[in-house]
MIDONU-273735 format. One record per residue (C-alpha): residue number from 1; x, y, z. Coordinates in steps of 0.05 Angstrom, whole numbers, always signed. Last residue first. Layout:
<atoms>
ATOM  fido       x       y       z
ATOM   NUM       X       Y       Z
...
</atoms>
This chain:
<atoms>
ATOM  fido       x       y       z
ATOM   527   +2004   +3787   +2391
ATOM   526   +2006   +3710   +2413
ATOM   525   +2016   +3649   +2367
ATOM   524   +1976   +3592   +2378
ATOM   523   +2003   +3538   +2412
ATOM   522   +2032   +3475   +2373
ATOM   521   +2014   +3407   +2412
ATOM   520   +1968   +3388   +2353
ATOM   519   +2019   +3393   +2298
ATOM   518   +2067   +3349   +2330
ATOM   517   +2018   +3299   +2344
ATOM   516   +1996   +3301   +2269
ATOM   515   +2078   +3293   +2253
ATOM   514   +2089   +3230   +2299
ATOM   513   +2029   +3198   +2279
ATOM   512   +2044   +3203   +2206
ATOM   511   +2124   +3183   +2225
ATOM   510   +2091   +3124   +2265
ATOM   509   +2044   +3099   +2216
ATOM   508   +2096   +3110   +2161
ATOM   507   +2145   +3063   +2203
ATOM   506   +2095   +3015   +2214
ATOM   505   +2074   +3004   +2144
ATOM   504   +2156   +3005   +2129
ATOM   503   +2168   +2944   +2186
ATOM   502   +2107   +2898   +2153
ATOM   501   +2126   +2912   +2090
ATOM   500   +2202   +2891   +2104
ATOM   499   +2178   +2836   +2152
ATOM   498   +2134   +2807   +2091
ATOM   497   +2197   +2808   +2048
ATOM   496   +2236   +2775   +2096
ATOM   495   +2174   +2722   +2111
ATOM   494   +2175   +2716   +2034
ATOM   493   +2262   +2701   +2026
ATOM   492   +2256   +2660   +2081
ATOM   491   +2204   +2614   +2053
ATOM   490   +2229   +2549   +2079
ATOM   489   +2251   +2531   +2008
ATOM   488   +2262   +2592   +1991
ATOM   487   +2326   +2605   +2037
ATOM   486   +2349   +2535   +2015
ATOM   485   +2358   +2549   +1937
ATOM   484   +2298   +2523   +1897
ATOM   483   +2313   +2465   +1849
ATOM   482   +2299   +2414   +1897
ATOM   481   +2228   +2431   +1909
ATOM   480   +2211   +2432   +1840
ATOM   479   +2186   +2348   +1860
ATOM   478   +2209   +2300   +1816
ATOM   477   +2148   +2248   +1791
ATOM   476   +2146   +2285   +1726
ATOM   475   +2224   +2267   +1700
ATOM   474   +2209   +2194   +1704
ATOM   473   +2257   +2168   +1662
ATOM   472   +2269   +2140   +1594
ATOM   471   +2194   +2111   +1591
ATOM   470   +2206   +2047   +1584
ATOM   469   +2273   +2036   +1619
ATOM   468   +2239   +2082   +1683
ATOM   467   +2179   +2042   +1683
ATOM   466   +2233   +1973   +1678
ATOM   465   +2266   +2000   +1738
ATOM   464   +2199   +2013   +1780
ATOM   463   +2168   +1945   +1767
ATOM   462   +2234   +1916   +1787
ATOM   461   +2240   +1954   +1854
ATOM   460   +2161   +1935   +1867
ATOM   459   +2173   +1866   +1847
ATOM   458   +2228   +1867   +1900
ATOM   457   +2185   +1891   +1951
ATOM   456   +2128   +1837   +1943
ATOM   455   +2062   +1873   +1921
ATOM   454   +1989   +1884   +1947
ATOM   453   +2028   +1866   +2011
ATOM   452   +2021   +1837   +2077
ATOM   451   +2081   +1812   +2087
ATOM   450   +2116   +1857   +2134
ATOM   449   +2060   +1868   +2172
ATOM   448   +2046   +1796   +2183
ATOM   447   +2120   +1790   +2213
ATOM   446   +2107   +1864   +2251
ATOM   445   +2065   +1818   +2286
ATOM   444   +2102   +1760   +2288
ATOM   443   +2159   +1800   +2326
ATOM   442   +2108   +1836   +2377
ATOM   441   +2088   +1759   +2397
ATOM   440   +2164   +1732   +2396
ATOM   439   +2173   +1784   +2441
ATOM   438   +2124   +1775   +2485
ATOM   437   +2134   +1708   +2489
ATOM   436   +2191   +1712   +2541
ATOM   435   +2236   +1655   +2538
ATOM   434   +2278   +1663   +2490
ATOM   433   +2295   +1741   +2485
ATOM   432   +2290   +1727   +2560
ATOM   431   +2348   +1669   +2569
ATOM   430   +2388   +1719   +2511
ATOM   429   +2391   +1782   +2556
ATOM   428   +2406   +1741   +2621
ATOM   427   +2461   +1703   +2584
ATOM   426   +2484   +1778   +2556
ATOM   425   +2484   +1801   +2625
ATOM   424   +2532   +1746   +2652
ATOM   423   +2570   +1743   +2598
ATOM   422   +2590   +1826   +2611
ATOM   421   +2587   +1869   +2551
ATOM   420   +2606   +1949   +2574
ATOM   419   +2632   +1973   +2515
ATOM   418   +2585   +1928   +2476
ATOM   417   +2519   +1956   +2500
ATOM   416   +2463   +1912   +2499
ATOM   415   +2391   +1919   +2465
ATOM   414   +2336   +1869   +2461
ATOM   413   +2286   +1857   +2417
ATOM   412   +2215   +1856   +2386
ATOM   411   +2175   +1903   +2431
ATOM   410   +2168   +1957   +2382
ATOM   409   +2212   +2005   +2420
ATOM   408   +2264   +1960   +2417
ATOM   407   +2271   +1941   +2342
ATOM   406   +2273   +2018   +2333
ATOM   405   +2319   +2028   +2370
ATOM   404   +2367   +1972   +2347
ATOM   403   +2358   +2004   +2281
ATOM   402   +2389   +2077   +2303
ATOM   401   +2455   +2037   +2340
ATOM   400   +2464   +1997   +2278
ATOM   399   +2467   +2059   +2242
ATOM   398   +2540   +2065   +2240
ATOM   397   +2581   +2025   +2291
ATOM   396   +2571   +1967   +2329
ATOM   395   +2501   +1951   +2350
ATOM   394   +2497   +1886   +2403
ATOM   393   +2433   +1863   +2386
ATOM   392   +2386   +1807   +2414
ATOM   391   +2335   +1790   +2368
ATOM   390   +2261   +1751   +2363
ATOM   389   +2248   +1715   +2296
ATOM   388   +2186   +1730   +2256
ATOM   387   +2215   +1709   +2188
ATOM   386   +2201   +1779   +2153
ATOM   385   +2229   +1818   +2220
ATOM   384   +2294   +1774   +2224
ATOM   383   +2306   +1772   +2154
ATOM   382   +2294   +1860   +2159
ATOM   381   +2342   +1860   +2218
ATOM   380   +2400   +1822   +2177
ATOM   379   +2384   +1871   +2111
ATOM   378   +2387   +1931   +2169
ATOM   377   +2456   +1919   +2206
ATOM   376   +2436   +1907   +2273
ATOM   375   +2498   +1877   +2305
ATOM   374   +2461   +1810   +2312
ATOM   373   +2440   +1753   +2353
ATOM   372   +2376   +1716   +2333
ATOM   371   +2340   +1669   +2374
ATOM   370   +2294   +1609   +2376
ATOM   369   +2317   +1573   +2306
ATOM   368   +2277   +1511   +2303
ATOM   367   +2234   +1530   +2248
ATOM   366   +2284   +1549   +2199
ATOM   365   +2268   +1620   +2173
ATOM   364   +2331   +1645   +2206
ATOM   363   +2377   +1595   +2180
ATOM   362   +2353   +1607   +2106
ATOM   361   +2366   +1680   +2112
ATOM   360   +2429   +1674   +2147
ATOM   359   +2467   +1618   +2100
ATOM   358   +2533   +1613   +2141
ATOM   357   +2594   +1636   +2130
ATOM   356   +2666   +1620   +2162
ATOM   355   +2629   +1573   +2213
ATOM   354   +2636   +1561   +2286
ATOM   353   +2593   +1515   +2316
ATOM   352   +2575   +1521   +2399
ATOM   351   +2544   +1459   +2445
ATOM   350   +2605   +1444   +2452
ATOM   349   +2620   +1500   +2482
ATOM   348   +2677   +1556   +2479
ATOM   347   +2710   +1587   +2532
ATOM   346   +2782   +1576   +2503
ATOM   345   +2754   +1625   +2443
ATOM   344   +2771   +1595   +2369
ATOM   343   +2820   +1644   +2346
ATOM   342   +2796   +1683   +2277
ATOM   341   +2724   +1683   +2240
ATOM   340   +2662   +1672   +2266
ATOM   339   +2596   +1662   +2246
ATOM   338   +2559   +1628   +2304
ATOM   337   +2511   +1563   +2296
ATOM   336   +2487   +1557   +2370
ATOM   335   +2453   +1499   +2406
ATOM   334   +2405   +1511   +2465
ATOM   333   +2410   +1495   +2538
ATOM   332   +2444   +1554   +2540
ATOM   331   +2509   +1560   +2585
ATOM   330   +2560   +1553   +2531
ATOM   329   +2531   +1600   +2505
ATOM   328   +2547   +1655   +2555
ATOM   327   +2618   +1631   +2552
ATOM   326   +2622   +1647   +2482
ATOM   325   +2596   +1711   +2492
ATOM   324   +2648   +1736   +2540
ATOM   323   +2705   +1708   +2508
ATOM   322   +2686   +1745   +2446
ATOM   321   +2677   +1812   +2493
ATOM   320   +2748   +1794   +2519
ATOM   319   +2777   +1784   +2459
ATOM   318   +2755   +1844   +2419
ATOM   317   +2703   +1831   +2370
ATOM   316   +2715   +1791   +2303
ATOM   315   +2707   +1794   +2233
ATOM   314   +2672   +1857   +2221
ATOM   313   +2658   +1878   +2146
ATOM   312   +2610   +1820   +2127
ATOM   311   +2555   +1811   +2184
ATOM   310   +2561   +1806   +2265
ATOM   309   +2527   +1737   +2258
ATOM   308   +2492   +1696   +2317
ATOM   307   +2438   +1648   +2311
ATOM   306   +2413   +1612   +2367
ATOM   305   +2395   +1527   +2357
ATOM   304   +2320   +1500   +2386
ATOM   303   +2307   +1473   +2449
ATOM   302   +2262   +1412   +2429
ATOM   301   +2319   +1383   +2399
ATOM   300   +2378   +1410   +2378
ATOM   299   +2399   +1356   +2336
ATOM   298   +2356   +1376   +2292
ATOM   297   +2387   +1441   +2272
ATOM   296   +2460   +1391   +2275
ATOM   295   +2428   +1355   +2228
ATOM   294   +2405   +1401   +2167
ATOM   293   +2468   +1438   +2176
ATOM   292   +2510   +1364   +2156
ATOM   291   +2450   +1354   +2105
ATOM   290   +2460   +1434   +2076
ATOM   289   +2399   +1472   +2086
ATOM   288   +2329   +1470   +2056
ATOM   287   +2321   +1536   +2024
ATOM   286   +2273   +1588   +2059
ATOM   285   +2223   +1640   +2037
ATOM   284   +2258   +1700   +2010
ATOM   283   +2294   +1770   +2051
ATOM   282   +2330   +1807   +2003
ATOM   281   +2260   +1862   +1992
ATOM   280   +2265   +1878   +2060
ATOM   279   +2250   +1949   +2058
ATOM   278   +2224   +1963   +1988
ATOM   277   +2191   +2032   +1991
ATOM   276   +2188   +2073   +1929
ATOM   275   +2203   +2154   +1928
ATOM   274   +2186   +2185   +1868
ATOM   273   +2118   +2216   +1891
ATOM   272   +2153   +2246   +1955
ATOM   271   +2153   +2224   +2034
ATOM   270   +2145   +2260   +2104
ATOM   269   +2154   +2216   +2162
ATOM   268   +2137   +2153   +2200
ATOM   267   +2186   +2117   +2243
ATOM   266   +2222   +2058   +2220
ATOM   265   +2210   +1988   +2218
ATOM   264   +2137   +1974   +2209
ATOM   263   +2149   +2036   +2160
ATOM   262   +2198   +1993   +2105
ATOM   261   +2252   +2024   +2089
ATOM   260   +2310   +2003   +2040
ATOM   259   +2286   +2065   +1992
ATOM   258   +2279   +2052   +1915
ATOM   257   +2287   +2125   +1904
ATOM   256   +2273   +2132   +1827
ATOM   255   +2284   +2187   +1774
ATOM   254   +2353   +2211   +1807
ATOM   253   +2358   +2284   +1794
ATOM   252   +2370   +2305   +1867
ATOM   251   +2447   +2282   +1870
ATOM   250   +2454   +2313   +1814
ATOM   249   +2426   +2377   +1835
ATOM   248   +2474   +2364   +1901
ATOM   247   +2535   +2350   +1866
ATOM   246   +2529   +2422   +1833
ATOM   245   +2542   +2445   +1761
ATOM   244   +2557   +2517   +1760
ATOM   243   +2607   +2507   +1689
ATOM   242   +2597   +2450   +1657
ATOM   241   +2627   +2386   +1676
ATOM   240   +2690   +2348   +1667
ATOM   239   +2742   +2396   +1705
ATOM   238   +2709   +2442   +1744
ATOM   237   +2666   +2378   +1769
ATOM   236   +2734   +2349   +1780
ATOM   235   +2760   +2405   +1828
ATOM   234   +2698   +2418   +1861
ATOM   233   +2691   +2342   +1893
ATOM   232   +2719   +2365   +1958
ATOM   231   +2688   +2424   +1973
ATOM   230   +2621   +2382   +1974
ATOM   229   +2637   +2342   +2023
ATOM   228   +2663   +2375   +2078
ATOM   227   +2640   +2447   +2088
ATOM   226   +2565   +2438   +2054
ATOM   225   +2553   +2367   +2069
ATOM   224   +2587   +2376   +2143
ATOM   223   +2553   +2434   +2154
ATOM   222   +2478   +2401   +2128
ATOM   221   +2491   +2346   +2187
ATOM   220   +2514   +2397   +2250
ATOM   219   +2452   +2441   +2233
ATOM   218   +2404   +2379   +2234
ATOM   217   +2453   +2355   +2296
ATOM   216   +2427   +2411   +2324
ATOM   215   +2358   +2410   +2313
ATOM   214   +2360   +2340   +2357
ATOM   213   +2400   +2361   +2413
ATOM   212   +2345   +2417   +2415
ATOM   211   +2286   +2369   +2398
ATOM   210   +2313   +2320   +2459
ATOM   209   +2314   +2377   +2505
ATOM   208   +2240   +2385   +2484
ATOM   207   +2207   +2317   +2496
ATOM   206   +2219   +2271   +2436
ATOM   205   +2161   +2227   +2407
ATOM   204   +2202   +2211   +2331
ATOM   203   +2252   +2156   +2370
ATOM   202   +2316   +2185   +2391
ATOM   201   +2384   +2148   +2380
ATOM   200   +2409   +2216   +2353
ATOM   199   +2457   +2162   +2314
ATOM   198   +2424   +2196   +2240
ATOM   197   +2374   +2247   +2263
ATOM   196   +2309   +2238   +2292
ATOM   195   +2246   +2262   +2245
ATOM   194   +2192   +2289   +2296
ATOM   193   +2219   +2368   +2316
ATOM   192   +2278   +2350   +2276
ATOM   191   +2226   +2369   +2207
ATOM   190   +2248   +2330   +2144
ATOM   189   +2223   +2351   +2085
ATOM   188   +2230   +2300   +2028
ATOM   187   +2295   +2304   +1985
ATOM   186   +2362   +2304   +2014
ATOM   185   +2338   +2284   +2085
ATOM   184   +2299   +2217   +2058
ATOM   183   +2370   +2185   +2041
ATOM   182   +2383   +2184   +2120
ATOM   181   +2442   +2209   +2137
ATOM   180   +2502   +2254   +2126
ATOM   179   +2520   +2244   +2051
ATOM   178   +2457   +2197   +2024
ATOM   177   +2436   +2136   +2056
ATOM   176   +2386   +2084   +2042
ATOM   175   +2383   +2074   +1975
ATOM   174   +2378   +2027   +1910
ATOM   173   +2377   +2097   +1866
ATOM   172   +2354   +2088   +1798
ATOM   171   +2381   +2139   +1745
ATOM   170   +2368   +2172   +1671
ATOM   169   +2433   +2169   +1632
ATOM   168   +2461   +2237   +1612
ATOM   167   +2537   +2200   +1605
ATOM   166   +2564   +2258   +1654
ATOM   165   +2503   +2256   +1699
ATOM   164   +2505   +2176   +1702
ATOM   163   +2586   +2180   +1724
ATOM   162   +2572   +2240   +1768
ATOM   161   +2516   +2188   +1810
ATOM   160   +2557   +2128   +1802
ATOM   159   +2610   +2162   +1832
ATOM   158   +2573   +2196   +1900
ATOM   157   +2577   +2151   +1952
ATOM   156   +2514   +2130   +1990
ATOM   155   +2485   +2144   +1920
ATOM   154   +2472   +2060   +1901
ATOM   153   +2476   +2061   +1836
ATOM   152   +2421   +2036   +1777
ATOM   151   +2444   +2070   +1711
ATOM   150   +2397   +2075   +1651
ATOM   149   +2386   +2050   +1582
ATOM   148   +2459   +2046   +1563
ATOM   147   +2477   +2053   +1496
ATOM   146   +2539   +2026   +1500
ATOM   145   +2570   +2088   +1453
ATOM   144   +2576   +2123   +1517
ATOM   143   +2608   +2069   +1558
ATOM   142   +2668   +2055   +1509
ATOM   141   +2675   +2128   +1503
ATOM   140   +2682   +2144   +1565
ATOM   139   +2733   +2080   +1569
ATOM   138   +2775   +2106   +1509
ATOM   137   +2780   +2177   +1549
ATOM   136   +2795   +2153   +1617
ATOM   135   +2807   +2218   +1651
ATOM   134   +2732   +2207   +1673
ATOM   133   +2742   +2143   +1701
ATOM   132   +2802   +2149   +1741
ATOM   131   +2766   +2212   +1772
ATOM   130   +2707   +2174   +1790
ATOM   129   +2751   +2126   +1824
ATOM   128   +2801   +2170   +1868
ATOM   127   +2731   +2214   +1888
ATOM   126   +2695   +2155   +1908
ATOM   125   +2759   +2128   +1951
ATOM   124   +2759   +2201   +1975
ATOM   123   +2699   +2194   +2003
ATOM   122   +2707   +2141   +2039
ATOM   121   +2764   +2169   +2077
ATOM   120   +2741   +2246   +2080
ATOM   119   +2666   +2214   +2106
ATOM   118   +2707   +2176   +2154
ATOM   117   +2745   +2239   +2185
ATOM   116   +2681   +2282   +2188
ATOM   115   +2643   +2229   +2231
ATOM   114   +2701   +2221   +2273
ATOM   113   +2702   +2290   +2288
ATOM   112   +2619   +2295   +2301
ATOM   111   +2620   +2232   +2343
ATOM   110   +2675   +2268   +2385
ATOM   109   +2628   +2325   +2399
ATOM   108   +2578   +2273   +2414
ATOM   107   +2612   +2236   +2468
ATOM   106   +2632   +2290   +2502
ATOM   105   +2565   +2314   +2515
ATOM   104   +2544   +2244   +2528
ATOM   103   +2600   +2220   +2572
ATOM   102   +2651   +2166   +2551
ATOM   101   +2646   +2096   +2554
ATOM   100   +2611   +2096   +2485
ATOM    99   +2665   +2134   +2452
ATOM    98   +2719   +2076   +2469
ATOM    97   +2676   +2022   +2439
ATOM    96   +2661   +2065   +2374
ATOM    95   +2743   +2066   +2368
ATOM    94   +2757   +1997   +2377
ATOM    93   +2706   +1976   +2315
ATOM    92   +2730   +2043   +2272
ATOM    91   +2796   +2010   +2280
ATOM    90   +2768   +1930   +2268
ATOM    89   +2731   +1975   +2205
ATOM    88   +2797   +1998   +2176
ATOM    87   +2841   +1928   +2178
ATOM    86   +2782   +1905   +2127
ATOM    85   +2808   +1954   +2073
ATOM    84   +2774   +2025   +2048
ATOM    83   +2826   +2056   +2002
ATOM    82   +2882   +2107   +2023
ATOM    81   +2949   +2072   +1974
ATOM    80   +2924   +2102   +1907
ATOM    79   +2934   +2056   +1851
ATOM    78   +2865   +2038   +1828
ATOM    77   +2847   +2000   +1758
ATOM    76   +2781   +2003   +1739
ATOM    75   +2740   +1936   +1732
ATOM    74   +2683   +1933   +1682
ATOM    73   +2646   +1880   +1693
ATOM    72   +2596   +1825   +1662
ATOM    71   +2535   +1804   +1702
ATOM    70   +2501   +1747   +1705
ATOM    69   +2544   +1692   +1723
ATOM    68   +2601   +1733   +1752
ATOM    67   +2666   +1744   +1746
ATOM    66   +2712   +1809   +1776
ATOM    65   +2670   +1802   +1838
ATOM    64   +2643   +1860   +1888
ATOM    63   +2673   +1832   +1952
ATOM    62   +2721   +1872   +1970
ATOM    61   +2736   +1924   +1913
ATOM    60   +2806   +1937   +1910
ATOM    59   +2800   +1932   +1838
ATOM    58   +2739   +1972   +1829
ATOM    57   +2678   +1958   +1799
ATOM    56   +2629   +1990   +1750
ATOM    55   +2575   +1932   +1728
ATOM    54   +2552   +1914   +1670
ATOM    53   +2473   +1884   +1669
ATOM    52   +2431   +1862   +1608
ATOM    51   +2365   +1844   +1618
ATOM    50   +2332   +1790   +1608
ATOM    49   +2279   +1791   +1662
ATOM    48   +2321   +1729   +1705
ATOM    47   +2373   +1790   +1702
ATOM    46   +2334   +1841   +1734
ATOM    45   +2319   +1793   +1788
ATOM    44   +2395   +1778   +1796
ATOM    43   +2403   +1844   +1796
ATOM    42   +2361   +1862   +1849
ATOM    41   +2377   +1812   +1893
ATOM    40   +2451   +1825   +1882
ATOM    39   +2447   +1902   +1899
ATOM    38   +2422   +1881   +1975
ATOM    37   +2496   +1843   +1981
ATOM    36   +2529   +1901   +1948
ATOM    35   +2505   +1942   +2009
ATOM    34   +2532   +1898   +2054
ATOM    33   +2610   +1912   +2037
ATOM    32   +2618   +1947   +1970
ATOM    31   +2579   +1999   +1936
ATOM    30   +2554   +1990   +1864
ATOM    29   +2549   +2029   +1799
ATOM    28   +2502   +1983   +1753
ATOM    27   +2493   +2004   +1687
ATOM    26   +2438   +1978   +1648
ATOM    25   +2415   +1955   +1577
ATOM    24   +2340   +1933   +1578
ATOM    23   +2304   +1869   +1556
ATOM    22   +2255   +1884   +1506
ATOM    21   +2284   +1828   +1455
ATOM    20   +2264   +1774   +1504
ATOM    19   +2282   +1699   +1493
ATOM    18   +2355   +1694   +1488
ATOM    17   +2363   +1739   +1549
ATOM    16   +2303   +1699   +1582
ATOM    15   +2334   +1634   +1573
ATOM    14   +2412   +1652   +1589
ATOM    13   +2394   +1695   +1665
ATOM    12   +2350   +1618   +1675
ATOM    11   +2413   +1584   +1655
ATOM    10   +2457   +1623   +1700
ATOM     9   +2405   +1625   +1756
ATOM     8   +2399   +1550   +1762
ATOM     7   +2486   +1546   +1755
ATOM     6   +2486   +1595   +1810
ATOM     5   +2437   +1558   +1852
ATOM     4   +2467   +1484   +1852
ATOM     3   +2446   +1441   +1792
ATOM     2   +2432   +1363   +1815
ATOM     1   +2475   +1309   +1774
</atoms>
C-alpha cells in the first residue's frame, strides 16, 4: 500500500530525530491564516533535520492544528469573546469594497480609521494570549526548564516576540510585516522619497505629489505604532518585565529576519547584515495530481484549464461579483478548476469545477494551466512567479492591493477592481492574460530570475536557523542603529547642536560688529 505525504514526512521527521544528536530544540510562535501556511515549509524542513519543534497555539486558532506529525503543541486556553473568526474578514471584505468607490482623499482618511480599528482587534487577540501565558506560572516554568534553543515567530503580532524576551531565548523572525507595514520599516532605513508605503499603491519612481502623500502616510504609520500599539501592551510589560522595557527594543533584538521578499518582486531598498531574503521559499516543483484532477487537466485539451483561488480567510465574494465571474467562464473556451466555497452560482458552466481545496502549487506548475486568478496574497503570487504563470488579480484587502502593483508594473499581470467587477471586463481581462504573450514572456522572465540561485530560499531560512542554534544567536549582525532614540538617528540632535554654534558665531559677529560701528560713528568731543 502507497504512503501518502504526511505519513512520508512522519517517517522521514522519525529517521533523522533518531539519527542526529545535534538536532536543535525550538519554539515555534505562529500566526494563523496564510501565514501559518509559509511557517509549515519551514518546519517541516526543520523537522526532516531532526529537530525538535513545539509549537504555541491557541484554541481558537483556525487552522494551526492541535495534532500534528511533526510537531507537538502547546495549546492555551482562551475565553475572551473578541477573537479573530472567519465572519470578521467577509466584514472587512464588504467594507474594502465600499472604500474603493469612494474618492481618494476620502478614501484615505477612512483607510487610516479602519486601519487603527483592526490593529486594536488583532492586537488584542495577541495581548489576550500573551497575557494568559505569562500569568501561567506552571506553564512558564514548563517552557523555561525546556531548554529551548531558540524561538522562530512570525512578529506580525507581537506574543511570540515578549514570550522569547521573557524566556531570554535568541529569535528567528519568518517575516513580512511588522506593526504598520513592511517588516523592513522597523529596522533598515526607509526613505518615502523612493520606499512606498504600505496600500500607498505607488511604485519607488514617484513624481512629487506622490512623495508628499507618500511622507505622510510615513508620519501617519509611526503615529499609529506610537499612539496605538504600543500604549496598549504597557500594562503587562509593567507587569512581567523590568522596569523601561520597550516592545520596540524587543521587537529589534530578533537575530534573524528571514524576509518573504524576493527583489524580482518588490522594489529595491535599503537592507541590513541580519536581514535574509527567502521570497518564495513554499513554492516546490510539482506533484502529479490526483487521477480524477489528472483528467479533467487533460480533458482540456489544447486550451488549457484557469486557475482561480481567493486563498484561506475569504470564502466567497458578494453574489453579484461571484455571479459575475462565473459567467465570464462560462464563456472561455478553456476549463476552470475554481476554489469555492458556499451556493453554487446559477451562471455557472460546465466547463467550471468547484472544489473545497485544491492543491495550488501543483496546479499551477501543471503544464496545461494558461491562467491564474488570484486576490494577490504574496505565497499565491510567488507560485505564480516561480512556475512562470501569467495572473489576473482581483486584490481584496491588505496588501494584496501593494503586490498586484508590482505584478503590473513588471508586465506579468493584470489588475481589476472588485468594487466595480463587471463579467464583461473580467472576460476581456482574462481573453488577454491568455492570449497575449507578452505576459507570459515578462512572467518567464522573472521565472528564471526567481530561480537562479547560488541557494534555494528555504535552504537559506534553514541554513540561517541552524547558525543561530549553533552559535546562540547572532548578536554581531544587529546594527546600533536601533538602540539610538529617533532624534539621533536622523541626526537631529547634531544639526541642533550645529544650529546652536552656528546661531552664537553669528550672534558674536554681529554684537562685535555692532559695537566697532558704534565706536566709529562717535564724534570727537568739542571745547
Amino acid at each position: 500500500m502507497g504512503l501518502n505525504t504526511n505519513q512520508l514526512l512522519s517517517i522521514s521527521c522519525l529517521l533523522f530525530v533518531v539519527g542526529c544528536s545535534s538536532g536543535g530544540k525550538i519554539l515555534v510562535f505562529p500566526e494563523d491564516g496564510s501565514h501559518w501556511v509559509n511557517m509549515q515549509v519551514i518546519m517541516k524542513e526543520l523537522c526532516t533535520r531532526g529537530h525538535n519543534l513545539t509549537v504555541v497555539r491557541s484554541s481558537r486558532s483556525l487552522f494551526i492544528q492541535a495534532d500534528s506529525s511533526f510537531y507537538t503543541v502547546i495549546t492555551i486556553n482562551i475565553t475572551q469573546t473578541q477573537a479573530v473568526h472567519e465572519g470578521l474578514f467577509g466584514n472587512l471584505l464588504q467594507r474594502s469594497i465600499a472604500l474603493r468607490k469612494m474618492t481618494p482623499i476620502v478614501r484615505f482618511f477612512e483607510q487610516q480609521k479602519d486601519v487603527a480599528t483592526i490593529l486594536q482587534i488583532f492586537h488584542n487577540v495577541a495581548l489576550t494570549l500573551i497575557s494568559t501565558i505569562l500569568d501561567d506560572s506552571s506553564l512558564m516554568k514548563q517552557l523555561q526548564d525546556a531548554n529551548f534553543g531558540l524561538m522562530l515567530t512570525d512578529p506580525a503580532f507581537p506574543a511570540g516576540v515578549l514570550l522569547a524576551n521573557y524566556l531570554h531565548l535568541p529569535m528567528v523572525y519568518n517575516v513580512r510585516w511588522l506593526n504598520t507595514g513592511d517588516a523592513h520599516m522597523a529596522i533598515a532605513p526607509s526613505p518615502p522619497s523612493f520606499v512606498p508605503m504600505y496600500n500607498s499603491l505607488f511604485s519607488d519612481i514617484m513624481d512629487f505629489l506622490q512623495r508628499t502623500e507618500n511622507f505622510f502616510r510615513y508620519l501617519v504609520s509611526h503615529l499609529q505604532v506610537h499612539f496605538v500599539i504600543l500604549p496598549m501592551y504597557d500594562e503587562l510589560l509593567k507587569s512581567h518585565f523590568p522596569p523601561d522595557s520597550n516592545l520596540l527594543t524587543m521587537q529589534h533584538s530578533a537575530d534573524i529576519w528571514l524576509m518573504r521578499v524576493d527583489f524580482i518582486f518588490e522594489f529595491p531598498r535599503p537592507s541590513m547584515p541580519n536581514i535574509v531574503y527567502i521570497g518564495g521559499f513554499q513554492c516546490h516543483p510539482s506533484q502529479p495530481l490526483s487521477a480524477e484532477l489528472e483528467d479533467f487537466m487533460q480533458s482540456s485539451g489544447e486550451h488549457g484549464v484557469v486557475v482561480m483561488s481567493l486563498g484561506v480567510m475569504v470564502t466567497a465574494l458578494p453574489r453579484d461579483i461571484t455571479e459575475a465571474i462565473a459567467s465570464a467562464f462560462a464563456k472561455l473556451p478553456q476549463k476552470v478548476i475554481w476554489r469555492y466555497l458556499g451556493e453554487r452560482p446559477s451562471s455557472l458552466g460546465n466547463n467550471t469545477l468547484l472544489l473545497d481545496w485544491l492543491p495550488q502549487n501543483e496546479l499551477l506548475g501543471h503544464p496545461k494551466t494558461r491562467a491564474f486568478v488570484s486576490h494577490g496574497g504574496t505565497n499565491g503570487i510567488y507560485e505564480a512567479i516561480y512556475h512562470g504563470v501569467p495572473v489576473l488579480i482581483v486584490p481584496l484587502l491588505f496588501d494584496q492591493f501593494d503586490n498586484a502593483l508590482r505584478l503590473e508594473v513588471r508586465g506579468a499581470a493584470r489588475v481589476l477592481e472588485v468594487a466595480t467587477l463587471t463579467a464583461e471586463d473580467f472576460l476581456e481581462a482574462l481573453k488577454d492574460i491568455i492570449k497575449n504573450p507578452s505576459y507570459q514572456r515578462n512572467m518567464q522572465k522573472l521565472r528564471a530570475l526567481h530561480r537562479d540561485l547560488p541557494l534555494s530560499p528555504l535552504d537559506s531560512a534553514t541554513f540561517w536557523i541552524e547558525y543561530v542554534l549553533r552559535h546562540k544567536g547572532a548578536q554581531h549582525l544587529r546594527s546600533e542603529a536601533n538602540n539610538l532614540p529617533w532624534y539621533s538617528y536622523h541626526c537631529l540632535d547634531v544639526v541642533f547642536f550645529l544650529l546652536v554654534i552656528i546661531f552664537a558665531i553669528l550672534w558674536a559677529t554681529l554684537s562685535l560688529c555692532r559695537q566697532l560701528c558704534c565706536r566709529s560713528n562717535k564724534k570727537p568731543k568739542i571745547d
